[in-house]
C-alpha positions in Angstrom: 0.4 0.0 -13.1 -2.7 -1.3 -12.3 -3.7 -1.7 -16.1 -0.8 -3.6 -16.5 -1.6 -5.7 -14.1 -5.1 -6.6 -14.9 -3.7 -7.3 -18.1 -1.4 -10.2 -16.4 -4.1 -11.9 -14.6 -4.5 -15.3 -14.7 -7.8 -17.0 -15.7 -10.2 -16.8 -12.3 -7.6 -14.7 -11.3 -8.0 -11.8 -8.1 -6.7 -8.7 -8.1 -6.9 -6.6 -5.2 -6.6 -2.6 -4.9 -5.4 -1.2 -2.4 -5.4 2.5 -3.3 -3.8 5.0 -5.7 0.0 6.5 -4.9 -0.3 8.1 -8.7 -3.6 9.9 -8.1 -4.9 8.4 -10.7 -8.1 6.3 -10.5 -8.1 3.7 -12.8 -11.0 2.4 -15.3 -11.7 -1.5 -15.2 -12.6 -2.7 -18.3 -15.8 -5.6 -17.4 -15.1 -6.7 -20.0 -11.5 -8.4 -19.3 -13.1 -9.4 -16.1 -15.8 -11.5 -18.0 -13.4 -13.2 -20.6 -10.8 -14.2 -17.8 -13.6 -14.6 -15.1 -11.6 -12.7 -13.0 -12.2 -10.1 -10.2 -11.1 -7.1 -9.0 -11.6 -6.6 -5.3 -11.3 -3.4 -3.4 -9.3 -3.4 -0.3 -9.6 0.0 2.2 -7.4 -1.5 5.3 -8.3 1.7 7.4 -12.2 0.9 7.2 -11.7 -2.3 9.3 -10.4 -0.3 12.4 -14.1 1.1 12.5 -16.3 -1.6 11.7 -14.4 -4.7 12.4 -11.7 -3.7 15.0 -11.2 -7.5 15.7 -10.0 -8.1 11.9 -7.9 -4.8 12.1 -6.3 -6.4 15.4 -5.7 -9.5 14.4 -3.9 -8.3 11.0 -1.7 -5.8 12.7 -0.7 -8.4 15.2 -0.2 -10.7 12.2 2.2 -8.3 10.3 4.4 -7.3 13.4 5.3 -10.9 13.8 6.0 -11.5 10.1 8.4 -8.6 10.4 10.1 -9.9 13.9 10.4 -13.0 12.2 12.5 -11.4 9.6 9.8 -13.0 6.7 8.7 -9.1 5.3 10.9 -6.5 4.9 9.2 -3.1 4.5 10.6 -1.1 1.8 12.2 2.1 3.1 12.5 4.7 0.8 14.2 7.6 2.4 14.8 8.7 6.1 15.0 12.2 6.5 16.6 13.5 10.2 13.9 15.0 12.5 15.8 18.9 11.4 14.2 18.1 7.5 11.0 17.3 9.2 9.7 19.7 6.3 11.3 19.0 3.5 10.0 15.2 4.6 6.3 16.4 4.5 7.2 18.1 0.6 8.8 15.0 0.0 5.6 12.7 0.5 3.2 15.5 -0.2 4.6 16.2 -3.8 4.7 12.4 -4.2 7.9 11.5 -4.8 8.0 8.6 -2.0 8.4 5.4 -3.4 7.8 3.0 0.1 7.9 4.2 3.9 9.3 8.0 4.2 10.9 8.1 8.3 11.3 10.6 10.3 14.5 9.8 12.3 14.0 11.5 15.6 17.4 10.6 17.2 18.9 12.2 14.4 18.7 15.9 14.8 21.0 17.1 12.2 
């Protein structure tokens, strides 16, 4: 995907990465960078809870309200009752999760 994507960039375009669901680190080519004078910028969210806690803060504060207000809608890709709790954890671990994976505690069976 992210090939693809880097492919679709616009001229002075950004692209951001934010980590990799497939396993699969990708190559960038510089040399699509340098003919669309684009960038690629890498993006590890968990980092800023260390080094800049007021960033991490302020963006977690940022996306709860976005959600309250209804504007994002996290994608939920499967709910497993809190009896599956294992076949959840195969479920994610064998990556088959496309989205959030929850563990529905009020449901027992």
């Amino acid at each position: 995907m992210f090939e693809d994507c880097l492919k679709c960039l616009a001229y002075e375009g950004k692209l951001l990465t934010l980590g990799y669901a497939s396993g699969k680190v990708p190559n960038i080519p510089a040399n699509v960078l340098l003919l669309k004078n684009a960038s690629v910028h890498g993006v590890y969210w968990g980092s800023y809870f260390e080094k800049m806690p007021e960033v991490f803060q302020h963006s977690v504060t940022t996306i709860l309200k976005l959600w309250k207000e209804g504007k994002i809608t996290p994608h939920v890709g499967k709910i497993f009752p809190l009896s599956q709790i294992n076949d959840a954890l195969e479920f994610v671990s064998s990556r088959q999760s496309m989205g959030k994976v929850i563990v529905d505690c009020t449901k027992i069976g």
